[in-house]
C-alpha positions as CSV (number, residue, x, y, z in Angstrom):
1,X,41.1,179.6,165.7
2,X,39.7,180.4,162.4
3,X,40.4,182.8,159.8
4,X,37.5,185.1,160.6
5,X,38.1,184.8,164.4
6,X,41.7,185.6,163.8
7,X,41.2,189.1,161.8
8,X,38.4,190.3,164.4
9,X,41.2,190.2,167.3
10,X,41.6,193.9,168.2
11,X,45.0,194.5,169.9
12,X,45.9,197.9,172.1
13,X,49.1,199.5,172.6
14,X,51.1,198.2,175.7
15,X,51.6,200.6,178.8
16,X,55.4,199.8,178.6
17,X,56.3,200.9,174.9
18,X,57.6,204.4,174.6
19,X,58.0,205.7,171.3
20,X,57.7,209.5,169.2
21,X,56.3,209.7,165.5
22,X,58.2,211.4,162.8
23,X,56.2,212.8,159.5
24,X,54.4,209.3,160.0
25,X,57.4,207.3,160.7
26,X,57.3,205.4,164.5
27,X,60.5,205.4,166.3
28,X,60.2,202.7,169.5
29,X,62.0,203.7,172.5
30,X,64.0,201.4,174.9
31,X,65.2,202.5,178.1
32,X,68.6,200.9,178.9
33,X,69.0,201.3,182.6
34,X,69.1,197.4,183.6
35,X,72.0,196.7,186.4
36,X,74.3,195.4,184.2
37,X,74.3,198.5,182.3
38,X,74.7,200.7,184.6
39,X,76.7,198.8,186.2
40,X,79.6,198.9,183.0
41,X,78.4,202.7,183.0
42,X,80.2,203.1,186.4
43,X,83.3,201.9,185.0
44,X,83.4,204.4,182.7
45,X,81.9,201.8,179.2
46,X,79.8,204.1,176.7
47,X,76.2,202.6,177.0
48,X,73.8,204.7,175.8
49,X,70.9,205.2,178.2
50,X,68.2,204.4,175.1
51,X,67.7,202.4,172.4
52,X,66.2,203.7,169.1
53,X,64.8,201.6,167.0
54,X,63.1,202.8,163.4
55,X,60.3,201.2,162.1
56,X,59.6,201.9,158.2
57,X,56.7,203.4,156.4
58,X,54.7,200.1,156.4
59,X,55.4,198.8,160.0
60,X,54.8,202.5,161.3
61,X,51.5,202.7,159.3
62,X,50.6,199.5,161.0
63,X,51.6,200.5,164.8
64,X,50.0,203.4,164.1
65,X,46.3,201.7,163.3
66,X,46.9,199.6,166.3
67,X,44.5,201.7,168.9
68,X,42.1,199.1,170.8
69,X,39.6,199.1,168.5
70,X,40.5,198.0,165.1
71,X,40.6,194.7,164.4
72,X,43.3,193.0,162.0
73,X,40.1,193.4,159.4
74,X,40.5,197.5,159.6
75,X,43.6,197.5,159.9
76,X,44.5,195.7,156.9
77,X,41.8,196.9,155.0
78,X,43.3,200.3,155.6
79,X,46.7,199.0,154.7
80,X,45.7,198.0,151.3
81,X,43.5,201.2,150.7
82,X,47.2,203.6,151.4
83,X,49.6,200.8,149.5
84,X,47.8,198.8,146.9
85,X,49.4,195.8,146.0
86,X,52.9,196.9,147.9
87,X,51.2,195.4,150.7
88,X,50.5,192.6,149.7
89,X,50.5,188.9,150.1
90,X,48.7,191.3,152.7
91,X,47.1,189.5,155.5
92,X,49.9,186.8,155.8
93,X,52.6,190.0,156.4
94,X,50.4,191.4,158.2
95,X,49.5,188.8,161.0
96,X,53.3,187.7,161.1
97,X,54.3,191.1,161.6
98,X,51.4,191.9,164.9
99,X,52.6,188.5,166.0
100,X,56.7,189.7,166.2
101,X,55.4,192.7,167.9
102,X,53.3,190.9,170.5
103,X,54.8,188.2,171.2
104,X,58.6,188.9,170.6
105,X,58.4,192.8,171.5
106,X,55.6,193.4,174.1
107,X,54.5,196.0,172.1
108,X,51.2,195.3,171.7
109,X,48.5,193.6,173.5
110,X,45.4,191.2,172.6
111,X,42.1,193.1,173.7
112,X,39.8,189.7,172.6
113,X,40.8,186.5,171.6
């Protein structure tokens, strides 16, 4: 793939991610209700039934571009327009941080490849 194919992929939000915005700061949601869990919750173990997890203001900035259809292009262009230089080596942070949260995460999904 090359590097022009690569910042024109456009990803979505996935179905399955649950999260609430903050003044701008993304908070992801994870239900804990697998059988295990509740399971240990019958014996009386303290297992919360969600998982918070707090992205800060450059990863929330980010998620929050991510809508189906800008592509990495926008996306980072828009990055570097709100942070200046803070964002930068920008396009190598960038793509490693949509690749943790696609691949690793499944909170995003490729629209075109």
């Amino acid at each position: 793939m090359t590097n022009e194919e690569i910042l024109n992929i456009v990803f979505k939000l996935s179905n399955e991610v649950n999260y609430e915005v903050d003044n701008n700061i993304v908070t992801i949601i994870h239900n804990q209700n697998h059988w295990i869990q509740n399971f240990f919750r019958k014996l009386r173990f303290t297992i919360p039934m969600e998982k918070k997890i707090t992205l800060d203001k450059y990863s929330s900035f980010v998620f929050l571009q991510i809508d189906g259809n800008k592509t990495v292009k926008d996306i980072g262009y828009n990055l570097e327009l709100n942070y200046g230089d803070k964002s930068h080596p920008l396009y190598e942070r960038l793509l490693l941080f949509l690749n943790h949260i696609e691949v690793n995460c499944n909170y995003i999904e490729k629209l075109n490849s």
